[in-house]
PQR file with spaces between the fields and no chain letter, atoms N, CA, C, O and H, PARSE charges and radii, in Angstrom:
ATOM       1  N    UNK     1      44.568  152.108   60.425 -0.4000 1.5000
ATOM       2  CA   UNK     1      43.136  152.071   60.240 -0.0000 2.0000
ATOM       3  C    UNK     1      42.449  152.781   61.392  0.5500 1.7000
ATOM       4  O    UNK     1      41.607  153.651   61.171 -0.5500 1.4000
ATOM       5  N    UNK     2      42.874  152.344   62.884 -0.4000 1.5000
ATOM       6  CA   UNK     2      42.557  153.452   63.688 -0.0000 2.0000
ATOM       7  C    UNK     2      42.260  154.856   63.668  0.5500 1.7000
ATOM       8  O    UNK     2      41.233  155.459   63.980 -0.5500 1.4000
ATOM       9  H    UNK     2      43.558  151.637   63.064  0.4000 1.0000
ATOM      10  N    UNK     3      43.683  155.364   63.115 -0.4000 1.5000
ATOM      11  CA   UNK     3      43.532  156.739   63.253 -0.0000 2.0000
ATOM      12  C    UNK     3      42.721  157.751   61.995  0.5500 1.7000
ATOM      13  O    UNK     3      42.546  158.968   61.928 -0.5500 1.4000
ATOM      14  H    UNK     3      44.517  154.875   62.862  0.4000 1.0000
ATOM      15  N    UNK     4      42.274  156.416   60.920 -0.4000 1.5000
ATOM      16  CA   UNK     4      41.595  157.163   59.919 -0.0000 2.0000
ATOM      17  C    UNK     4      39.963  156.919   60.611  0.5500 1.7000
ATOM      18  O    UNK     4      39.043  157.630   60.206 -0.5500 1.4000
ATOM      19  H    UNK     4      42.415  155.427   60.974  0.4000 1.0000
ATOM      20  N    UNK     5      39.673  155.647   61.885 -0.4000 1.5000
ATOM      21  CA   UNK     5      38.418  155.871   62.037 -0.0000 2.0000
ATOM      22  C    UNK     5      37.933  156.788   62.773  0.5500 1.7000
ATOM      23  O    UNK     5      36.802  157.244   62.936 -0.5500 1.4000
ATOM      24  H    UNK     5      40.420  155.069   62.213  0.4000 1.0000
ATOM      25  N    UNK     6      39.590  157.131   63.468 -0.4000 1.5000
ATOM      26  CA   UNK     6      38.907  158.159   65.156 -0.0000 2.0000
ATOM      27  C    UNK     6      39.727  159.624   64.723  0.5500 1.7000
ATOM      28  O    UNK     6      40.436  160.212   65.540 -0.5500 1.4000
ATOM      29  H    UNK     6      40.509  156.760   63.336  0.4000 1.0000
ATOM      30  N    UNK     7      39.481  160.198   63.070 -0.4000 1.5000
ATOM      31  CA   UNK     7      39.467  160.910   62.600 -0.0000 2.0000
ATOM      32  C    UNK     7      40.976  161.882   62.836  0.5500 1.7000
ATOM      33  O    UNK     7      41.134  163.103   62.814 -0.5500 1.4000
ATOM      34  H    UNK     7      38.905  159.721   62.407  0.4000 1.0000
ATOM      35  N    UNK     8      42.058  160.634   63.087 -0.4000 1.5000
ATOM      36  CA   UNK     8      43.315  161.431   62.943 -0.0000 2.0000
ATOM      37  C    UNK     8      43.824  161.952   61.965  0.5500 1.7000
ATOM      38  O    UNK     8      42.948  162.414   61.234 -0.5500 1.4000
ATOM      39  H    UNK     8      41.929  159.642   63.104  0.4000 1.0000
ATOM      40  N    UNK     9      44.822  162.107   61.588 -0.4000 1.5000
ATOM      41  CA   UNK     9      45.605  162.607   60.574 -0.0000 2.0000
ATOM      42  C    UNK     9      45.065  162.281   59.702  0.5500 1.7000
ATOM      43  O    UNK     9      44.774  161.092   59.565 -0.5500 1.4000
ATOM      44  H    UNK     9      45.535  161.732   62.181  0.4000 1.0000
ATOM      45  N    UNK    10      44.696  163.322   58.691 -0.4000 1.5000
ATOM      46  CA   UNK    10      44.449  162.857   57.092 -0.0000 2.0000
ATOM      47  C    UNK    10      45.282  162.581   56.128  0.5500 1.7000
ATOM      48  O    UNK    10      45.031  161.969   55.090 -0.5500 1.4000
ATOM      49  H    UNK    10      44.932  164.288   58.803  0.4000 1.0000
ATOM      50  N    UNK    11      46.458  163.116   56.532 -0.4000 1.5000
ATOM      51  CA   UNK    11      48.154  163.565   55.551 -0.0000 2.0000
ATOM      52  C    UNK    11      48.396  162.021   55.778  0.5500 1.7000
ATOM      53  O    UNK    11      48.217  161.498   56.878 -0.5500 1.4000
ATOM      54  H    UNK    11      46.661  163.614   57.375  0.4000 1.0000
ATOM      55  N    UNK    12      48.862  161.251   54.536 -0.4000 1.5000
ATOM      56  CA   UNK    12      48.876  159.864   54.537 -0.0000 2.0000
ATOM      57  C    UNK    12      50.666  160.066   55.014  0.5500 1.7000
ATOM      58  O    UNK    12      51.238  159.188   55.661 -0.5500 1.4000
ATOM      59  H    UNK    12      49.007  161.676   53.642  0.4000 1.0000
ATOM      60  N    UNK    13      51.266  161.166   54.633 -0.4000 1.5000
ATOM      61  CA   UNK    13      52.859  161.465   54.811 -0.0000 2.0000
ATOM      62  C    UNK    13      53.217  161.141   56.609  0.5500 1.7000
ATOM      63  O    UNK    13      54.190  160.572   57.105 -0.5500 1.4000
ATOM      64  H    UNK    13      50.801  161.879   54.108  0.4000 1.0000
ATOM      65  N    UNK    14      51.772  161.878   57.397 -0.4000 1.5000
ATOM      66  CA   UNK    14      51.752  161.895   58.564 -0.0000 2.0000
ATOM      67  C    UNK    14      51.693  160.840   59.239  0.5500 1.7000
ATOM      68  O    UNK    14      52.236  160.636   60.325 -0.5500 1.4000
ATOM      69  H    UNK    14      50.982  162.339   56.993  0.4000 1.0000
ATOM      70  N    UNK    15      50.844  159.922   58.452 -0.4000 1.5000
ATOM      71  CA   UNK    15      50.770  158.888   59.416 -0.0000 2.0000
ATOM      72  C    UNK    15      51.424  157.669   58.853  0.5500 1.7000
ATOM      73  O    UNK    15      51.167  156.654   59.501 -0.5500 1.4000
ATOM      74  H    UNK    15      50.403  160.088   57.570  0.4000 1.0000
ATOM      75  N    UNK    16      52.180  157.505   57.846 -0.4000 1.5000
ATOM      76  CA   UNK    16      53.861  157.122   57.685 -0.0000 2.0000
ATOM      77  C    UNK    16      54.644  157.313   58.320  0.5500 1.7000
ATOM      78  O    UNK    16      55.224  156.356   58.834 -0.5500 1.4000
ATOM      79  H    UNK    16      52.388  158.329   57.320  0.4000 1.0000
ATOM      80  N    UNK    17      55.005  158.494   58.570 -0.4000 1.5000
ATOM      81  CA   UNK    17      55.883  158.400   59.736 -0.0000 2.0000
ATOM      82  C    UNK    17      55.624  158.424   61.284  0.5500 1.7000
ATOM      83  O    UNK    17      56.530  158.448   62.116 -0.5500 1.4000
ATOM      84  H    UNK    17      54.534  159.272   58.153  0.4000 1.0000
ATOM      85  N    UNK    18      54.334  158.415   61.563 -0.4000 1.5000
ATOM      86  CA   UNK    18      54.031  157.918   62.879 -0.0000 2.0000
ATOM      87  C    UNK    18      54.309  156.981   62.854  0.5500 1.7000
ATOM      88  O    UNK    18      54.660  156.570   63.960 -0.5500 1.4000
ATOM      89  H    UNK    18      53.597  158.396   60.886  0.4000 1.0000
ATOM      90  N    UNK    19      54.368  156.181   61.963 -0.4000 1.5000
ATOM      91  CA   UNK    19      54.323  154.650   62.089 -0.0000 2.0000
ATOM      92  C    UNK    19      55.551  153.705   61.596  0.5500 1.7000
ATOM      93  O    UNK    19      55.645  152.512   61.311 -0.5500 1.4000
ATOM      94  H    UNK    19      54.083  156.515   61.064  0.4000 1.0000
ATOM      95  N    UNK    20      56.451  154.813   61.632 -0.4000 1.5000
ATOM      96  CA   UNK    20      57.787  154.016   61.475 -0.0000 2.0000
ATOM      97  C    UNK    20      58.255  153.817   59.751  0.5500 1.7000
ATOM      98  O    UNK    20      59.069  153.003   59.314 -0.5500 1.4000
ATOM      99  H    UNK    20      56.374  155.783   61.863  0.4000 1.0000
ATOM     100  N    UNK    21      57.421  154.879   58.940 -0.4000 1.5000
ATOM     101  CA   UNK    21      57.555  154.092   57.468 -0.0000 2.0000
ATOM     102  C    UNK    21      58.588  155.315   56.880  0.5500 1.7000
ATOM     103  O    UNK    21      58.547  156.490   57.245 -0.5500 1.4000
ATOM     104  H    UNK    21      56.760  155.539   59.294  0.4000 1.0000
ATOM     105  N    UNK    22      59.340  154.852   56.076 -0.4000 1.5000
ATOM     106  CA   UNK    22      60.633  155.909   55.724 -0.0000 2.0000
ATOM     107  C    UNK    22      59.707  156.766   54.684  0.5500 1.7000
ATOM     108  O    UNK    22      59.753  157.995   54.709 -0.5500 1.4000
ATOM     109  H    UNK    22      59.374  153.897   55.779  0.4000 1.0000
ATOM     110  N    UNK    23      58.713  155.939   53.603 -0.4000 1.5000
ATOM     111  CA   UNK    23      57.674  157.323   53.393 -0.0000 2.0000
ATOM     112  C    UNK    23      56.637  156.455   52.910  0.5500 1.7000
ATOM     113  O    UNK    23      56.537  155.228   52.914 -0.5500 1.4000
ATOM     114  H    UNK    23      58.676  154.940   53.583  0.4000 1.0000
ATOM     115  N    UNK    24      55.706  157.596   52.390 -0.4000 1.5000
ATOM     116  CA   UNK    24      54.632  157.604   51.853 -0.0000 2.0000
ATOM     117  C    UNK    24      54.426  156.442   51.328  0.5500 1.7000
ATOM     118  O    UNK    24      54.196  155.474   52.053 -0.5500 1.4000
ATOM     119  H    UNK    24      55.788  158.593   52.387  0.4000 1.0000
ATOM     120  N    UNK    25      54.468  156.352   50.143 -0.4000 1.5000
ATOM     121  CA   UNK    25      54.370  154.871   48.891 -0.0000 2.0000
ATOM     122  C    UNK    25      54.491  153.666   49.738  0.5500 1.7000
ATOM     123  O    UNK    25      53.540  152.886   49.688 -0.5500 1.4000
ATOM     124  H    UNK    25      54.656  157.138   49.554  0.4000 1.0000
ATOM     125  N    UNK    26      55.559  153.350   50.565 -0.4000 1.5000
ATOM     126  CA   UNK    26      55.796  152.036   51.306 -0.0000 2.0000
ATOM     127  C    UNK    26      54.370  151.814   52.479  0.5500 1.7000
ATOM     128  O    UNK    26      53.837  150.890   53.095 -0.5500 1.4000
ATOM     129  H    UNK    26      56.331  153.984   50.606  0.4000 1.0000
ATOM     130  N    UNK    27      54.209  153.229   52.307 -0.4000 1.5000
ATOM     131  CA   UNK    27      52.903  152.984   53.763 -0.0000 2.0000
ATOM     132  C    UNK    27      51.830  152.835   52.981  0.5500 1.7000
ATOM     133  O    UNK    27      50.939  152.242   53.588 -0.5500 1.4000
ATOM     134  H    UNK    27      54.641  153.980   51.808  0.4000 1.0000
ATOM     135  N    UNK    28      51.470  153.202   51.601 -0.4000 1.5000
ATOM     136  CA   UNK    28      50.576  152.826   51.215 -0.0000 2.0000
ATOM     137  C    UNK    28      50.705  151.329   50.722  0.5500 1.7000
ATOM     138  O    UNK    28      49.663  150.718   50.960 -0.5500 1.4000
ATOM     139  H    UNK    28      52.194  153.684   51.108  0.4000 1.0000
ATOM     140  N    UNK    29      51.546  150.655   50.187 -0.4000 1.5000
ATOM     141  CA   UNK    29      51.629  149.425   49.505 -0.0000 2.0000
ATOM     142  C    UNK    29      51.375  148.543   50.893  0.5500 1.7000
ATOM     143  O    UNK    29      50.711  147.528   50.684 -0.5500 1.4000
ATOM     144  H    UNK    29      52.392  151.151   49.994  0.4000 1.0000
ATOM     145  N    UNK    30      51.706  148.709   52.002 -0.4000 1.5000
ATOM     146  CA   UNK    30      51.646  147.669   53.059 -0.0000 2.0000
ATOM     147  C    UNK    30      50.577  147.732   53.698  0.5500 1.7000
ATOM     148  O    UNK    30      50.197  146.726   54.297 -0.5500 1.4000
ATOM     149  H    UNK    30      52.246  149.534   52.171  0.4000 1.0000
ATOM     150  N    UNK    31      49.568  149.324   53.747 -0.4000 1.5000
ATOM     151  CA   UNK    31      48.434  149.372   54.052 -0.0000 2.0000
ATOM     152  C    UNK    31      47.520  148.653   53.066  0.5500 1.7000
ATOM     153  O    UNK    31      46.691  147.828   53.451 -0.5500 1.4000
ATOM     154  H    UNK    31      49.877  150.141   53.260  0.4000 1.0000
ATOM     155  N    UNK    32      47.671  148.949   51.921 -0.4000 1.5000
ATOM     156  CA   UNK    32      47.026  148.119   50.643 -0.0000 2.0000
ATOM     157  C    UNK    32      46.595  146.816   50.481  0.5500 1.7000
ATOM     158  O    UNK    32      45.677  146.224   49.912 -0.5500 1.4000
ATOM     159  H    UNK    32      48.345  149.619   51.608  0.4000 1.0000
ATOM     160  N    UNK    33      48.084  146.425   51.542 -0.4000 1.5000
ATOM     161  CA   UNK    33      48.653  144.873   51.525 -0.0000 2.0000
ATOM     162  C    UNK    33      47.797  143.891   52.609  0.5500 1.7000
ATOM     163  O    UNK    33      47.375  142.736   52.647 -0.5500 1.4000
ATOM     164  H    UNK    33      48.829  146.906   52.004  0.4000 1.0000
ATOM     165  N    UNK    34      47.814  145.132   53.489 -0.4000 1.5000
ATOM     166  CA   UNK    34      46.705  144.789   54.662 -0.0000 2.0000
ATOM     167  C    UNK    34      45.524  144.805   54.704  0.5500 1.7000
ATOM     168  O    UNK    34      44.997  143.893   55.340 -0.5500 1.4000
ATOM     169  H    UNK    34      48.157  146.071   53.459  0.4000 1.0000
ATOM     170  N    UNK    35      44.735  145.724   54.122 -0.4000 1.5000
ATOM     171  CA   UNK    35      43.363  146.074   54.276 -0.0000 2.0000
ATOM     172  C    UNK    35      42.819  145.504   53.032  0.5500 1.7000
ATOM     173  O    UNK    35      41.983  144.603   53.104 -0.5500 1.4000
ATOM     174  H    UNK    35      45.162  146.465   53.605  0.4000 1.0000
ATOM     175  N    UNK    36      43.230  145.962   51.884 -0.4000 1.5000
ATOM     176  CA   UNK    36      42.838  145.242   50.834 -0.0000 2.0000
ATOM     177  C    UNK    36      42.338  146.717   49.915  0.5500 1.7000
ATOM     178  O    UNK    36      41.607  146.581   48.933 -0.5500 1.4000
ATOM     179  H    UNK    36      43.909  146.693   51.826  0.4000 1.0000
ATOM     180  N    UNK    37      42.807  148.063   50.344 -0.4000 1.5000
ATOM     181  CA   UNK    37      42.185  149.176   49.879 -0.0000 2.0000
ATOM     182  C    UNK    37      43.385  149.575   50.147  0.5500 1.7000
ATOM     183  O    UNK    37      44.138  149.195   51.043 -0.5500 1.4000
ATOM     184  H    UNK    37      43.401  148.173   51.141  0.4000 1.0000
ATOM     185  N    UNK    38      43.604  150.678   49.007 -0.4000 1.5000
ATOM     186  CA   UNK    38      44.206  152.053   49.016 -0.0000 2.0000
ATOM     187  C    UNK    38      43.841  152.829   50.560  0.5500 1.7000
ATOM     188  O    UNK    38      42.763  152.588   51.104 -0.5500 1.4000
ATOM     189  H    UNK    38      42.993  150.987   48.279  0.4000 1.0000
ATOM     190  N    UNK    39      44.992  153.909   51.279 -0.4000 1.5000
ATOM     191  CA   UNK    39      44.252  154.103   52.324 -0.0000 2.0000
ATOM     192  C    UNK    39      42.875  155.482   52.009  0.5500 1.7000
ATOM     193  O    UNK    39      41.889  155.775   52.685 -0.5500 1.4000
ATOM     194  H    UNK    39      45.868  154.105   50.836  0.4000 1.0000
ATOM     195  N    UNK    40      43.326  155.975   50.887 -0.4000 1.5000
ATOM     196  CA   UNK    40      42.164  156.921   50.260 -0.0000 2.0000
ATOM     197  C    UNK    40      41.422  156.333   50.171  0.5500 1.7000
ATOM     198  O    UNK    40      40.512  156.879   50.796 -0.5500 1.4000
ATOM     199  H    UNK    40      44.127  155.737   50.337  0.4000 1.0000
ATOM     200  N    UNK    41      40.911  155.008   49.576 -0.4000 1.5000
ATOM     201  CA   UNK    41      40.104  154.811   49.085 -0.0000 2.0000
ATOM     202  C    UNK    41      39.141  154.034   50.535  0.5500 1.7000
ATOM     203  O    UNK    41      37.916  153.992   50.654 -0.5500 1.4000
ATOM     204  H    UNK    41      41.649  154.564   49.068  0.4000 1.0000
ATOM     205  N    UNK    42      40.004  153.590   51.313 -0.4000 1.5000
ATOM     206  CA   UNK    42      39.631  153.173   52.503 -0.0000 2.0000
ATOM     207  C    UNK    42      38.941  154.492   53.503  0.5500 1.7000
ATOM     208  O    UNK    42      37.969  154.418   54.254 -0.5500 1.4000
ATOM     209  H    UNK    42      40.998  153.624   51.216  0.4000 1.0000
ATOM     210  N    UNK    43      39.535  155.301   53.304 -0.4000 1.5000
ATOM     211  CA   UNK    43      38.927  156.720   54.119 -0.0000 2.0000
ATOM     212  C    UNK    43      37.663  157.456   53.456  0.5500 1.7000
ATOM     213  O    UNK    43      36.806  158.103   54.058 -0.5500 1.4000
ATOM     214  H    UNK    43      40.324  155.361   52.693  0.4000 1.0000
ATOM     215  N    UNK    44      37.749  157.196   52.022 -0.4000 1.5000
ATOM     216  CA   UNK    44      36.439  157.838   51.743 -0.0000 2.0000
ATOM     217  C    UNK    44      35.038  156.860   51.773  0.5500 1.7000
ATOM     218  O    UNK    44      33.853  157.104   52.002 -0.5500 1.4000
ATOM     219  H    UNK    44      38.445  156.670   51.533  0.4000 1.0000
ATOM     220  N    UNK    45      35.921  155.428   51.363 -0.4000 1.5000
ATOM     221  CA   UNK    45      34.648  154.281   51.204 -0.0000 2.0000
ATOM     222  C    UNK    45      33.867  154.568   52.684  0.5500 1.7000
ATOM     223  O    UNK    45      32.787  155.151   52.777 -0.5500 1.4000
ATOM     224  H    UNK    45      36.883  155.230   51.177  0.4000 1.0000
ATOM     225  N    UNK    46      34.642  154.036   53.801 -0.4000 1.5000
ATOM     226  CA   UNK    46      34.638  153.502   55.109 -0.0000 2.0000
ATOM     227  C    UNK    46      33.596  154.576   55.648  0.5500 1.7000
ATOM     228  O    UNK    46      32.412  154.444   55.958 -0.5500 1.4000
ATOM     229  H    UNK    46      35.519  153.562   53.725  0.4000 1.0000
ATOM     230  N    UNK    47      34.589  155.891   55.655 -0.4000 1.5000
ATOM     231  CA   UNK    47      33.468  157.132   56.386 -0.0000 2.0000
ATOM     232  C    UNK    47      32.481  157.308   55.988  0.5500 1.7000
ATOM     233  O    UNK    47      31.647  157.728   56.790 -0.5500 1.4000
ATOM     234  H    UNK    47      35.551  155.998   55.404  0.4000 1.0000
ATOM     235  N    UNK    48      32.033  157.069   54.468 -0.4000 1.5000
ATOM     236  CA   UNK    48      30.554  157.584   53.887 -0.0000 2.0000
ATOM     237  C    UNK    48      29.539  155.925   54.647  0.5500 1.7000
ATOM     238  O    UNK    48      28.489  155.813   55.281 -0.5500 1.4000
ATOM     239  H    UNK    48      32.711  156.728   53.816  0.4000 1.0000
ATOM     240  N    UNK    49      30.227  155.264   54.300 -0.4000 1.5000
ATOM     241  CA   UNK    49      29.330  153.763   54.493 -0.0000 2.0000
ATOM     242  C    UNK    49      29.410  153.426   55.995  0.5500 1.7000
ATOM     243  O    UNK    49      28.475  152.684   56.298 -0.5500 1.4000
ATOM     244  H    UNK    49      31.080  155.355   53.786  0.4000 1.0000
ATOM     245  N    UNK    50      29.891  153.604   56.622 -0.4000 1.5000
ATOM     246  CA   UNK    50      29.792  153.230   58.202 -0.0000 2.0000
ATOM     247  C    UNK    50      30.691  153.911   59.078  0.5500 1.7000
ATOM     248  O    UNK    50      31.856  153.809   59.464 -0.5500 1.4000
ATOM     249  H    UNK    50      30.650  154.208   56.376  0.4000 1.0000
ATOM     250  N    UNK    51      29.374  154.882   59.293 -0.4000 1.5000
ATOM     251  CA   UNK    51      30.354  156.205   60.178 -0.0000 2.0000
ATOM     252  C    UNK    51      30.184  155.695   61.716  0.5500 1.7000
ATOM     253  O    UNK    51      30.615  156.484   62.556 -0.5500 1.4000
ATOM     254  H    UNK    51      28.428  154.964   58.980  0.4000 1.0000
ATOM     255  N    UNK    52      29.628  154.512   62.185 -0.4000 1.5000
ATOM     256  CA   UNK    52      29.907  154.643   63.493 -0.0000 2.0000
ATOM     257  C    UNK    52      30.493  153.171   63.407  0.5500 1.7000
ATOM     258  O    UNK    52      30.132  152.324   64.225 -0.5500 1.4000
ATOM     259  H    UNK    52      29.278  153.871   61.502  0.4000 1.0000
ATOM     260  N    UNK    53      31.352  152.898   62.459 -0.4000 1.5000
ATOM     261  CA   UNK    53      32.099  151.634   62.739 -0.0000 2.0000
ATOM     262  C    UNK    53      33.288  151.739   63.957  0.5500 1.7000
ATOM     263  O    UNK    53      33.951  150.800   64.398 -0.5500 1.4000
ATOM     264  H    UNK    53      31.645  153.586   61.795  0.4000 1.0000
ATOM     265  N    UNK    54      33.336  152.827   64.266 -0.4000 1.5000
ATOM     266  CA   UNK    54      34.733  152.264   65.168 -0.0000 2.0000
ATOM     267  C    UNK    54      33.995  151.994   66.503  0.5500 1.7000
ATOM     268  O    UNK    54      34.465  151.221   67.338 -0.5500 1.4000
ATOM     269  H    UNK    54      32.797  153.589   63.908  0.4000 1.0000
ATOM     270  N    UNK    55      32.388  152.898   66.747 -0.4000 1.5000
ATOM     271  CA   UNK    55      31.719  151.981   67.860 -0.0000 2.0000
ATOM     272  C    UNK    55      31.232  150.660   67.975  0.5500 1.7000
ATOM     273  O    UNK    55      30.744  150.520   69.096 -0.5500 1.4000
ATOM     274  H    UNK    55      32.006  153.525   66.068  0.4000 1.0000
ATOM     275  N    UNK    56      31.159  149.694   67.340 -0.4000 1.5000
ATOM     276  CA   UNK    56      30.817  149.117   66.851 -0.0000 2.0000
ATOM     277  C    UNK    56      32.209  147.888   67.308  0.5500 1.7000
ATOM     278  O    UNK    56      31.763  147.021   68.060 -0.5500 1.4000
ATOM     279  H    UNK    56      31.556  149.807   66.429  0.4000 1.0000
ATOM     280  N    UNK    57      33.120  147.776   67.114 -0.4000 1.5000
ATOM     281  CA   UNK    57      34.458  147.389   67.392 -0.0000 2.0000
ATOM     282  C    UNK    57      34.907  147.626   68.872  0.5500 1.7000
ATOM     283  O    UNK    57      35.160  146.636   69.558 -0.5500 1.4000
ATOM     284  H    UNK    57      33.482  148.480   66.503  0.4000 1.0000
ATOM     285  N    UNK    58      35.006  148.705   69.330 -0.4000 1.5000
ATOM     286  CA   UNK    58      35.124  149.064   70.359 -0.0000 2.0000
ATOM     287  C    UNK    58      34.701  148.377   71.659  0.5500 1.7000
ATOM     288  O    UNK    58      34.910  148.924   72.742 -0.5500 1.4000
ATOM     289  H    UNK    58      34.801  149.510   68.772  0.4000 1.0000
């Protein structure tokens, strides 16, 4: 969730395997699992609706 707020990697492939996931699909089902969103759907909701959420947290 970080790196989709502080505008890292967009490649969901990419940041699967930053993160230790053998691929794609498994990183989405556990991100899914976590957040409660697809991570697409989390990156487009999130950025249009609260673009300075990660100050905000911080």
């Amino acid at each position: 969730m970080q790196q989709f707020r502080e505008g890292g990697s967009n490649r969901f492939t990419d940041l699967a395997f930053a993160h230790g996931y053998a691929d794609q699909p498994h990183f989405i089902r556990t991100f899914k699992a976590f957040v409660g969103y697809s991570p697409r759907h989390f990156a487009r909701a999130f950025a249009e609706q609260l673009p300075n959420f990660p100050h905000l947290i911080s």
